[in-house]
N, C-alpha and C positions, 0 to 999 in steps of 0.2 A: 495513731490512726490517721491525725491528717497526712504526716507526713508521707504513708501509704499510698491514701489515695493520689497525694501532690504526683507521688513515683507512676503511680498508673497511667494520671493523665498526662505526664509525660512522656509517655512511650506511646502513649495511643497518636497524639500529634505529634511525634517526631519519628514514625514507620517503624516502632520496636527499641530503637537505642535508650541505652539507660543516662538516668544523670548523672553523669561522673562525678561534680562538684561537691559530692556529699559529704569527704572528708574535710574539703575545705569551712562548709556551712557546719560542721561537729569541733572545727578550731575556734570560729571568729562567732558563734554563736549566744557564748558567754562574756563578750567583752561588753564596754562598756557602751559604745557606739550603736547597738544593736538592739539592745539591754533599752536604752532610752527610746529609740523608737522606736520598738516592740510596743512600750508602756505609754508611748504618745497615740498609738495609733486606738490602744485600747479604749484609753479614754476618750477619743474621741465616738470612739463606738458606745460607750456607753450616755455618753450627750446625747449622740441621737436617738437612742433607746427613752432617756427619759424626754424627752421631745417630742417623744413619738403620744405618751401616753397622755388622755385628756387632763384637762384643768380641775386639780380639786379645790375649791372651796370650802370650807368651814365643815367639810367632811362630807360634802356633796357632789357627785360627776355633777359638772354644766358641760351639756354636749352644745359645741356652736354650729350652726344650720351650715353645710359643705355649700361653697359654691357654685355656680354654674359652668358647666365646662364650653370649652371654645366652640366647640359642635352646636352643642345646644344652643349657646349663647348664637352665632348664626344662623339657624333655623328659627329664634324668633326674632330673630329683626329681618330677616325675609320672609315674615307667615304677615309682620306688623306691612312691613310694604307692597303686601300682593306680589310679591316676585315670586312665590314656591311654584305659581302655573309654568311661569316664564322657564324657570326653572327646570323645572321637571318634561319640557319641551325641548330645552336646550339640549339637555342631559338627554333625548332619547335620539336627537336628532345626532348628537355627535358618537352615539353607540353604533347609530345606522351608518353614518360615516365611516367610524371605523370598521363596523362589518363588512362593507363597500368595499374598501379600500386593503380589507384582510382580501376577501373575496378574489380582489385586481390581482393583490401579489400572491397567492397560492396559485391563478392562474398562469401567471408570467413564470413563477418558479415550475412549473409542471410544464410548458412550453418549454424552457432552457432545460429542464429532463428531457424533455423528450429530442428534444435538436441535437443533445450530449449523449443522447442515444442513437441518435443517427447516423452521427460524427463515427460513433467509434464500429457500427456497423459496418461503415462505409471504411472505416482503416482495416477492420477483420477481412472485409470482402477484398480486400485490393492487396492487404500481404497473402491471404490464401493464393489471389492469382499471380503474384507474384513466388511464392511457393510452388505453386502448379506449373507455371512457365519456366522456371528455373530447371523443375526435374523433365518437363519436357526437351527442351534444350540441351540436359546432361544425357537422355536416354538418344536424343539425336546426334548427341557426338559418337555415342558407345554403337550406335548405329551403322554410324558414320565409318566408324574405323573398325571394327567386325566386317563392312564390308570392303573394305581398302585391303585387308586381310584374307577374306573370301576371293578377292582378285588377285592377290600374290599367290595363293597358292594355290589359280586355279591355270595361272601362267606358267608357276613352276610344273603343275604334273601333266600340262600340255609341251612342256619342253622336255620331260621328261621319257614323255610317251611318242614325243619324235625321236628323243634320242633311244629310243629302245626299240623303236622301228627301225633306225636308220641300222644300229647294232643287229636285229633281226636279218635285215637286206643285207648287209654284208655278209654276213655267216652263210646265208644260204650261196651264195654268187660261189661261182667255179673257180679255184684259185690255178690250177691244172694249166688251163692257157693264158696266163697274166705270164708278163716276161717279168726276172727278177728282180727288176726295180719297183711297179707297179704293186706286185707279191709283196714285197717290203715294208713297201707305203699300207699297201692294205691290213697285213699283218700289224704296223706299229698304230692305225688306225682303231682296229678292232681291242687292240691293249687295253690304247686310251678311254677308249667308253667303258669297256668293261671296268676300269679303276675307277673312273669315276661313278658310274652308272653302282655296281655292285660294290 
């Protein structure tokens, strides 16, 4: 049975694990080193047991009057000296004190909350605008170059729309009276834009 419990309250303070050593304490249990002071320890338990119990006499308890404890014994030698007023003034004055002084530091600690709540208000508010200027900044790049892009290609279908003009004028012009060279030139002209144009 004790040894049960010994197991129990072993595992309660040591988070679950068991005692291993039990085979070992099942070898050296019965030797003789063990054996003795097992049986020293007993006796001494049992001294104190009868030690414990009063004084008999010729077949009579004699109970002896307990003496006074430290407590007591200082409450009357300061009831004999008039000090309990002193006393009991000291004792209320330094309760005030330290309710005083509870008082100072609950306030000081509720001040450094509140400043560590400031603190970290003041780092939420400044990574959010740091967050916020970030993507403003990235949507003014994408801004930026959508219109750099709106520009290229509002050059290319303006160069495109000359060239399909210029391609238009010539087609319509009279080739009839152009001398053969010029007929040539126009002709290998009109080529050129059409391969590239269509």
């Amino acid at each position: 049975m004790w040894i049960d419990k010994a197991h129990k309250f072993y595992e309660e303070e040591n988070n679950g694990s068991h005692f291993v050593f039990m085979d070992v304490w099942n070898m050296v249990r019965k030797e003789a080193k063990w054996l003795s002071y097992n049986d020293h320890n007993n006796q001494n338990k049992r001294k104190e047991m009868d030690n414990s119990n009063p004084i008999v006499d010729e077949g009579k308890d004699i109970e002896l009057p307990r003496p006074i404890g430290q407590k007591a014994a200082k409450k009357a030698a300061f009831e004999a000296n008039g000090k309990v007023a002193r006393k009991a003034v000291f004792e209320a004055k330094g309760k005030e004190r330290r309710v005083d002084e509870l008082d100072r530091f609950e306030k000081i600690q509720n001040g450094c909350h509140a400043n560590r709540m400031k603190v970290i208000e003041m780092q939420q508010k400044i990574s959010n605008d740091k967050i916020e200027a970030s993507k403003l900044s990235l949507q003014a790049a994408k801004d930026e170059k959508e219109a750099k892009l709106l520009e290229k290609e509002s050059k290319m279908l303006e160069k495109e729309s000359k060239m399909l003009e210029t391609y238009s004028c010539l087609l319509k012009q009279d080739m009839s009276a152009m001398p053969d060279e010029i007929r040539a030139e126009h002709i290998a002209a009109l080529k050129s834009l059409r391969k590239n144009y269509f």
